[in-house]
C-alpha positions as MATLAB code, in Angstrom:
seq = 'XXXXXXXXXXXXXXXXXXXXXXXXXXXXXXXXXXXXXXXXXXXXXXXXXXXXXXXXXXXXXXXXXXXXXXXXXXXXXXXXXXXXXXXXXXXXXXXXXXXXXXXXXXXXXXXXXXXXXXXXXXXXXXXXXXXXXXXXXXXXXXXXXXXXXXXXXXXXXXXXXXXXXXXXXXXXXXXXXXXXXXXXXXXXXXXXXXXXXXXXXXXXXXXXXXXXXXXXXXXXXXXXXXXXXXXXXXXXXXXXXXXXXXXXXXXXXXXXXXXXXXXXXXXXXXXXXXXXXXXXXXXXXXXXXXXXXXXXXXXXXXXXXXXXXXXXXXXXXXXXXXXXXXXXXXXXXXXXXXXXXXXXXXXXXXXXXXXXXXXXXXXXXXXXXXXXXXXXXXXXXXXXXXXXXXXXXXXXXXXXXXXXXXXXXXXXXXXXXXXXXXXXXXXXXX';
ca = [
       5.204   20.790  -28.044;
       1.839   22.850  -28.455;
       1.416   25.621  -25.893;
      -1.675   22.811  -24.227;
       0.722   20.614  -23.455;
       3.559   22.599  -21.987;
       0.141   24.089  -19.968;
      -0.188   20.189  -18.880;
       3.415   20.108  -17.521;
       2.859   23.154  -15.635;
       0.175   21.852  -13.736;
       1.736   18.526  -13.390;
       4.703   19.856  -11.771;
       3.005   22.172   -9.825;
       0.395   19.435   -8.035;
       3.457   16.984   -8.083;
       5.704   19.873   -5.813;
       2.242   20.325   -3.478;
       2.210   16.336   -3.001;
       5.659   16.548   -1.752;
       6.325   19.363   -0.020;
       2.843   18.820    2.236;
       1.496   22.064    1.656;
      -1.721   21.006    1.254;
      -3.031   17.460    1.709;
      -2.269   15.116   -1.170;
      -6.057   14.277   -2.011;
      -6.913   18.196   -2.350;
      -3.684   18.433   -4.357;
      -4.217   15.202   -7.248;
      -8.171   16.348   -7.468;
      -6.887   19.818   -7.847;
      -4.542   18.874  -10.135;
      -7.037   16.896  -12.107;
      -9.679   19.665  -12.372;
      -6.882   21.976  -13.384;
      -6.064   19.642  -16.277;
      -9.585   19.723  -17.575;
      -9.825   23.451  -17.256;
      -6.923   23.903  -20.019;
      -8.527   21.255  -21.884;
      -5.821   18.712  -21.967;
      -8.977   15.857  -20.933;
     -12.260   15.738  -21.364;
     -14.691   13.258  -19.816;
     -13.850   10.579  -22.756;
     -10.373   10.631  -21.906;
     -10.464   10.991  -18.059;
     -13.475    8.263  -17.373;
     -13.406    5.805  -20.301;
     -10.077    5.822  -22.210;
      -7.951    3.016  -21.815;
      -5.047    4.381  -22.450;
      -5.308    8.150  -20.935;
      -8.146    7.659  -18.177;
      -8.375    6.557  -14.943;
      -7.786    2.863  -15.035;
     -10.753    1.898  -13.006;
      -8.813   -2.180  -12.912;
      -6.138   -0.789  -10.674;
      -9.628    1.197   -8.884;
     -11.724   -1.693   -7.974;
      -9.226   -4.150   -7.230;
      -7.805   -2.427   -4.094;
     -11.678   -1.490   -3.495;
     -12.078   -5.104   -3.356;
      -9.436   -6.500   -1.827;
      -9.729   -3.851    0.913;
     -13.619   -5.160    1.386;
     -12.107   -8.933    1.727;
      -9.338   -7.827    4.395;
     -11.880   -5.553    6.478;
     -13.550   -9.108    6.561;
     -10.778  -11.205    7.539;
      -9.850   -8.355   10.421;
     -13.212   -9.766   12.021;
     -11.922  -13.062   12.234;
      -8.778  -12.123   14.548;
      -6.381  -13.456   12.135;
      -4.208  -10.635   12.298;
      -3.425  -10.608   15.706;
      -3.032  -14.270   15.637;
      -0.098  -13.871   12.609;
       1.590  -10.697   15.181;
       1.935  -13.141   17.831;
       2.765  -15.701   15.353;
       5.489  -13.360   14.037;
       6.796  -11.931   17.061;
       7.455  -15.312   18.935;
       8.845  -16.884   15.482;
      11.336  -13.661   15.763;
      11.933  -14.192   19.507;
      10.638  -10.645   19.961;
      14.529   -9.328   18.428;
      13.366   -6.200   16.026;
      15.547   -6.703   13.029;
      14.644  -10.334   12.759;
      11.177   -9.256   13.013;
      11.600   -6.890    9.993;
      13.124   -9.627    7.890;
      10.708  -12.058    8.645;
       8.130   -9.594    7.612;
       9.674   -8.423    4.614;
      10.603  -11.811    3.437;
       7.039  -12.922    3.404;
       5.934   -9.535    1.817;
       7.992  -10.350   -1.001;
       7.429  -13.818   -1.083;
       3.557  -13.199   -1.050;
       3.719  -10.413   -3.838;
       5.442  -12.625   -6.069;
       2.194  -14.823   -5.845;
      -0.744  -12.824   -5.496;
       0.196   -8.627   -6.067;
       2.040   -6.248   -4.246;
      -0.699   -3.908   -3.631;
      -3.131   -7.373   -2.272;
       0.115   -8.209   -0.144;
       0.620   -5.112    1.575;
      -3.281   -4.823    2.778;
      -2.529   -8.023    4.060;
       0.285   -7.751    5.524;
       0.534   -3.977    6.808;
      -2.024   -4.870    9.997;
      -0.255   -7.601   11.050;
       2.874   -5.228   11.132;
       0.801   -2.804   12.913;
      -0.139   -5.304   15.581;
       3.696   -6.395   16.185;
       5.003   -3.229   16.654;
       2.391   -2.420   19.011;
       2.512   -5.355   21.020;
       6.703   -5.259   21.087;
       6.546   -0.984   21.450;
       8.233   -0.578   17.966;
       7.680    2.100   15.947;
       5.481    0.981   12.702;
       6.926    3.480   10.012;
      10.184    1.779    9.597;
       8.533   -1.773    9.081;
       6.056   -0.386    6.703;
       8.208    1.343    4.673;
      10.320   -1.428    4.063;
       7.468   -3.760    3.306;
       5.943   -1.323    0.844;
       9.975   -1.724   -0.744;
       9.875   -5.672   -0.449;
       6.502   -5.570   -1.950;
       8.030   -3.960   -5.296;
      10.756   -6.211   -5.353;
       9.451   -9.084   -5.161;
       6.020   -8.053   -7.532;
       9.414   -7.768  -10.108;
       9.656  -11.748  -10.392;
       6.916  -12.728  -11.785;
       4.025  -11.963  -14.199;
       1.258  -11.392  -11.474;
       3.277   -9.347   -9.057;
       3.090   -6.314  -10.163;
      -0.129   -4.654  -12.350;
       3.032   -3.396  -14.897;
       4.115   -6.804  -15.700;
       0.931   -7.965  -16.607;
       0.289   -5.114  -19.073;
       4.109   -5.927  -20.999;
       2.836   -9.083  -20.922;
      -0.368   -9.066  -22.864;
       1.994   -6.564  -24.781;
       4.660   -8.713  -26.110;
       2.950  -12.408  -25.674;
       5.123  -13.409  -22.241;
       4.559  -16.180  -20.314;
       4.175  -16.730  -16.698;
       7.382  -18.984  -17.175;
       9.565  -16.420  -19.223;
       9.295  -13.851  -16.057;
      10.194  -16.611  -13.386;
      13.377  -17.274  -15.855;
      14.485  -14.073  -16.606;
      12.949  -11.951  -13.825;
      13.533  -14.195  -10.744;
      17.211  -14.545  -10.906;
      18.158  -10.819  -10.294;
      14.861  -10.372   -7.923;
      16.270  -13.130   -5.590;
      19.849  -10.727   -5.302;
      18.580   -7.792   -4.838;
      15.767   -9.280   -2.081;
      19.721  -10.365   -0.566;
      20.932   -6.799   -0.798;
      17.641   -5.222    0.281;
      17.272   -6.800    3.700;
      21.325   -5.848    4.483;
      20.169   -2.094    3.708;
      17.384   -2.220    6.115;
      19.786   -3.230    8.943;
      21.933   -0.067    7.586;
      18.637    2.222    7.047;
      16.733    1.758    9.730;
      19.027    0.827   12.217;
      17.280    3.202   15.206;
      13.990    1.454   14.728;
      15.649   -1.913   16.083;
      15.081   -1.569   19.587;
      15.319   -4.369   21.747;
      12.145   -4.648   24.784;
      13.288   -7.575   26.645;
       9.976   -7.188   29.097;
       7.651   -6.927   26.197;
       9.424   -9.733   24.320;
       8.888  -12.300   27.319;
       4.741  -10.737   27.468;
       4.972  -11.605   23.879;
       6.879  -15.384   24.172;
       4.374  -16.122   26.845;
       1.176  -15.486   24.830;
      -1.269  -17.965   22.835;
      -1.634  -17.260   19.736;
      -4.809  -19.173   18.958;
      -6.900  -16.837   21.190;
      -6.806  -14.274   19.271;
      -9.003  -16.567   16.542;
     -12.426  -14.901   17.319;
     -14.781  -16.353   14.851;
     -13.371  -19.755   13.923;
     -16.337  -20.731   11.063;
     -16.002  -17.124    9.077;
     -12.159  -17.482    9.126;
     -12.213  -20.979    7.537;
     -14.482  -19.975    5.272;
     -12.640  -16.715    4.337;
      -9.585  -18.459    4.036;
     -11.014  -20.638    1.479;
     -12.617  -17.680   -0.346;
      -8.827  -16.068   -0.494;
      -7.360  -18.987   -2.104;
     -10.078  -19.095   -4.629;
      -9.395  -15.318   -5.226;
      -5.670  -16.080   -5.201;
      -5.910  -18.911   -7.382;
      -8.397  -16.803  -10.036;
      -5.604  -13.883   -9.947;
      -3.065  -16.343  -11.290;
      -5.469  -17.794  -13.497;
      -6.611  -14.985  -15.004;
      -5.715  -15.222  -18.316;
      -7.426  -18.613  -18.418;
     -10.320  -17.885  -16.972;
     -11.112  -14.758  -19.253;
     -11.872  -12.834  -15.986;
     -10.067   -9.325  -14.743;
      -8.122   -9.314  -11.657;
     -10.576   -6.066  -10.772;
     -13.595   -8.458  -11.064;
     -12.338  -11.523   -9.039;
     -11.581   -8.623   -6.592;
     -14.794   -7.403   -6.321;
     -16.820  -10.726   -6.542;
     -14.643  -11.737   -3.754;
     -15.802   -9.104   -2.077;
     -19.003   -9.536   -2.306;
     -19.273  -13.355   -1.032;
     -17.110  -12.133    1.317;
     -19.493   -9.242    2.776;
     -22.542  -12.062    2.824;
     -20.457  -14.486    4.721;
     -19.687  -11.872    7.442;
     -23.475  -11.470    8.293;
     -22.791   -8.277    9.731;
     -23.849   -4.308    8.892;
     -22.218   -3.730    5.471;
     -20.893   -0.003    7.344;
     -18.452   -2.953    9.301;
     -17.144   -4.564    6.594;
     -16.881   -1.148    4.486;
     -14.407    0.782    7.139;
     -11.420   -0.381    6.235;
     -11.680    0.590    2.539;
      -9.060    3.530    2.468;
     -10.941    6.004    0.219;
      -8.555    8.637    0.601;
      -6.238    6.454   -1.477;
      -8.525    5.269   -4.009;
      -9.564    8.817   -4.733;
      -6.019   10.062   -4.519;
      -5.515    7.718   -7.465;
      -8.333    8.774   -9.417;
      -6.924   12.212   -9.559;
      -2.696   11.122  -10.489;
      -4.633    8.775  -13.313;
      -6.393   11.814  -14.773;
      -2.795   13.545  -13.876;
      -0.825   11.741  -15.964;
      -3.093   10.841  -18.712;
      -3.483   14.645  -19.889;
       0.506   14.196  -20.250;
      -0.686   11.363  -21.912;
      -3.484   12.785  -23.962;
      -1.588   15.848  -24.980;
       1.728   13.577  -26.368;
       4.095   14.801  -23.771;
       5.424   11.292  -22.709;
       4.907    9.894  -26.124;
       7.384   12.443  -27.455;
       9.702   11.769  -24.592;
       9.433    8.080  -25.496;
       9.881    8.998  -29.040;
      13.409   10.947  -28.490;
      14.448    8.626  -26.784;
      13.546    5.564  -29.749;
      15.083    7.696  -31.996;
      18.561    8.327  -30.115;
      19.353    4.752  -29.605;
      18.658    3.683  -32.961;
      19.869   -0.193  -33.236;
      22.107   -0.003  -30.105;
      20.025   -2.100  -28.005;
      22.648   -1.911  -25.078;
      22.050    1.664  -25.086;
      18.543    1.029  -25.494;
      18.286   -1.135  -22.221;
      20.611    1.447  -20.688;
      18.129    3.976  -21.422;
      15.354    2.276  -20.470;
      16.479    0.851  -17.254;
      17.492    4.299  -15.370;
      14.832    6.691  -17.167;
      12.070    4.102  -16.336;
      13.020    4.504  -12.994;
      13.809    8.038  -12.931;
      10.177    8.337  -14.505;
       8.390    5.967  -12.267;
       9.660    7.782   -9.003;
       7.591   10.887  -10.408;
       4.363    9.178  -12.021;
       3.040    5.716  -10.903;
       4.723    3.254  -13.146;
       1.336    1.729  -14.347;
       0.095    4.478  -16.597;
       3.887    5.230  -17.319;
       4.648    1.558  -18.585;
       1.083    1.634  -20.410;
       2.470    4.418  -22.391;
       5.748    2.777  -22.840;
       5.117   -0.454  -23.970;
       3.931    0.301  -27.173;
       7.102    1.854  -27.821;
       9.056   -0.854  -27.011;
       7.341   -2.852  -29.172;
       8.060   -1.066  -32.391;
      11.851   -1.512  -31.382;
      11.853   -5.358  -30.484;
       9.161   -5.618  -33.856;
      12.050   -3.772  -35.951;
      14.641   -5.819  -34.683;
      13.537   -9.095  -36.989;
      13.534  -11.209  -33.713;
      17.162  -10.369  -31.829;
      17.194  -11.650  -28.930;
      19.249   -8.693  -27.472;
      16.314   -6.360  -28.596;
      14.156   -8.585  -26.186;
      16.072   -7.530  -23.201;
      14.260   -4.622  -23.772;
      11.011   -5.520  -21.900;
      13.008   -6.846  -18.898;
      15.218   -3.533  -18.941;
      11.724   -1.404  -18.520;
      10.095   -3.755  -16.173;
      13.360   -3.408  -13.750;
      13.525    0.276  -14.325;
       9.692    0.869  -13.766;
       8.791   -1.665  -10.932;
      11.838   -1.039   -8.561;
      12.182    3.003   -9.575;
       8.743    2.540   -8.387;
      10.432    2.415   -4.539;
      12.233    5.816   -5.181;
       9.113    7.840   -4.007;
       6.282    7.298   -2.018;
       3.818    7.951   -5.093;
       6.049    5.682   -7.427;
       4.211    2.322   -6.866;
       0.293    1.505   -5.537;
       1.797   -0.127   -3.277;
       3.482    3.251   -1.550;
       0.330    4.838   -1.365;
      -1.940    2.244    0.058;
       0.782    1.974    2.921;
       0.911    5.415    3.664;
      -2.806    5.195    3.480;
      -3.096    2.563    6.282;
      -0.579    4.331    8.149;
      -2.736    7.412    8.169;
      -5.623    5.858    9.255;
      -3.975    3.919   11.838;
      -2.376    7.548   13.846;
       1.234    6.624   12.231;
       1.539    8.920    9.351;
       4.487    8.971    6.538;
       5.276   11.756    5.027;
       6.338   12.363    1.646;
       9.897   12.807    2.526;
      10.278   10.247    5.549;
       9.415    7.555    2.490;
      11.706    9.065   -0.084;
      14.727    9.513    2.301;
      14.724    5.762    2.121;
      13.068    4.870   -1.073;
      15.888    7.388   -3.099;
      18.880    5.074   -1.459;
      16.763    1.714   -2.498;
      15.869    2.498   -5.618;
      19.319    3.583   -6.555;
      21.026    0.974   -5.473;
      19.073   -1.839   -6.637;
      17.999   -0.364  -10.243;
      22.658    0.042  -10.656;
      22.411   -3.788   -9.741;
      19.980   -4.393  -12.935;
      22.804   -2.629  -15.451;
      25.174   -5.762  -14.781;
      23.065   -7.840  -14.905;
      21.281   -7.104  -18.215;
      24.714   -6.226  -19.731;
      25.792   -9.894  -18.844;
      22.838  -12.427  -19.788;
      22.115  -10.077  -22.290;
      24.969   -8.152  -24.458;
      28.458   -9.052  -22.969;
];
């Protein structure tokens, strides 16, 4: 490698080892980062504003701007507090069946829509629960940010890396729910057992606040009846755009933000209102790992990673998806996986392409969407969906560090990406 890009690593691992040990906060240490990597000339402004493939992928940017905009909307409405009560009295006020009922939905809902949309949705009402039950929120968000990015595995929409493999290799929305689905359903099985084994203290049982909770109505807490219903009908036109996406010719980024906007005229209130829930800490945090990782990007660092690793595996496609699956996720626990499966996907490409159409070499794709989307859990900057929790926690008084994620999202990650090896090596190779 040129002497540039071993500068690039330096400053990579140095802002990565600032993000996790907490030395300084991780904003200060991604735009520090950033400005570093533009100081050794590893990116210019091309390559850190406009590049598709090495600059900040301003898609990923404006859709959480505008789906945070439509969710500081809804908040107005009282429909979060009316889903906590909802929640808690479907749960009988009992902790752990709380947390699965929560992270059931979470996946079930990223499967549909995203898992970054789901967790903005989904993160106050988890808020709201464990204040009204006296739970403490970290546990429950942690493990939704987890369910999030295993159940965004199952299908083509759930997870901004599946759509890019994708448009990449010509998938369907059908080939994902066939050979995507299947292993997502066992390891959604597996997951919820580990949180009963992970987060076992969290479960504590308030039979005072669970009667206050049993005796409430949940429709009060509906505030302004005519903006919900017509916010709720805006959401499933937003939903139902995101899955149509393809067929409508429209980015996810601009349904987002036209969303959005309808959605900040129906309100009729000061735009400051419907504004201050937009986490901007996390959307600039973002900015600064895109510009991050694309100098690694720019200067051929993961490229020649990608290449070795091409070049070891030759023909052996079982070694291939091997490979694949466990460095994907070893590599999407350090960088998010979008940029990191953007940079990948090529290169699996030119192995399924040289294959002359085996179907084993196909595998491939599945092996890196498994590795990428659920290594994505190991870390708390591994997946979008991490950070925007940890950015609502923040906000909210109940901040996660980088540890208190990865403590859990190391055991997760582990577990579940082992559980992909069997099954790839048995639909696929045995």
């Amino acid at each position: 490698m040129t002497t540039q890009a071993w500068l690039a690593v330096a400053v990579f691992a140095a802002a990565y080892a600032l993000i996790a040990t907490e030395r300084v906060h991780r904003v200060a240490a991604a735009l520090g980062g950033a400005a570093a990597m533009v100081l050794i000339g590893a990116v210019d402004a091309d390559s850190a504003w406009f590049s598709e493939e090495t600059g900040v992928d301003w898609n990923v940017i404006f859709l959480l701007l505008g789906m945070m905009i439509i969710v500081g909307v809804l908040r107005q409405t009282g429909v979060f507090e009316y889903l906590a009560v909802w929640a808690s009295k479907r749960a009988r006020g009992r902790p752990f069946r709380v947390m699965v009922l929560l992270v059931l939905i979470t996946a079930l809902a990223s499967a549909l829509l995203d898992n970054v949309t789901t967790v903005l949705l989904v993160a106050p009402v988890t808020l709201l629960v464990c204040e009204r039950l006296g739970l403490p929120p970290v546990p429950f968000l942690v493990a939704e940010a987890m369910a999030s990015n295993i159940g965004g595995t199952a299908t083509l929409v759930g997870d901004p890396p599946n759509i890019i493999v994708a448009s990449r290799a010509d998938l369907s929305f059908n080939d994902f729910l066939v050979h995507l689905t299947p292993i997502v359903v066992v390891l959604l099985v597996v997951f919820v057992g580990l949180c009963r084994v992970l987060f076992r203290h969290a479960f504590r049982y308030d039979p005072e606040r669970a009667a206050r909770v049993m005796a409430l109505e949940e429709r009060e807490a509906i505030t302004d009846p005519r903006l919900l219903r017509w916010m709720l009908v805006l959401l499933a036109a937003v939903l139902a755009a995101f899955v149509l996406h393809s067929a409508l010719h429209l980015e996810p980024a601009i349904v987002a933000l036209l969303g959005a906007g309808v959605a900040v005229a129906l309100a009729r209130e000061d735009v400051g209102r419907s504004l201050a829930d937009v986490e901007w800490e996390t959307l600039v945090f973002f900015m600064g790992l895109f510009v991050m990782v694309g100098a690694l990007v720019h200067t051929g660092v993961i490229a020649r990673l990608g290449t070795a690793v091409t070049d070891a595996v030759g023909d052996r496609y079982l070694v291939a998806a091997t490979g694949l699956l466990f460095g994907s996720a070893v590599l999407s626990a350090l960088v998010d996986n979008i940029p990191y499966v953007t940079t990948m996907a090529p290169l699996v490409q030119d192995l399924v392409g040289a294959s002359g159409g085996d179907p084993q070499a196909d595998a491939l794709w599945w092996a890196l969407l498994l590795g990428a989307d659920l290594g994505g859990n190991a870390t708390a900057v591994g997946a979008s969906a991490n950070v925007v929790v940890i950015g609502i926690a923040a906000r909210n008084g109940h901040p996660i560090s980088f540890w208190q994620f990865t403590k859990y999202g190391l055991v997760v990650a582990a577990i579940t990406v082992t559980l992909c090896w069997p099954y790839l090596w048995v639909r696929y190779y045995m």
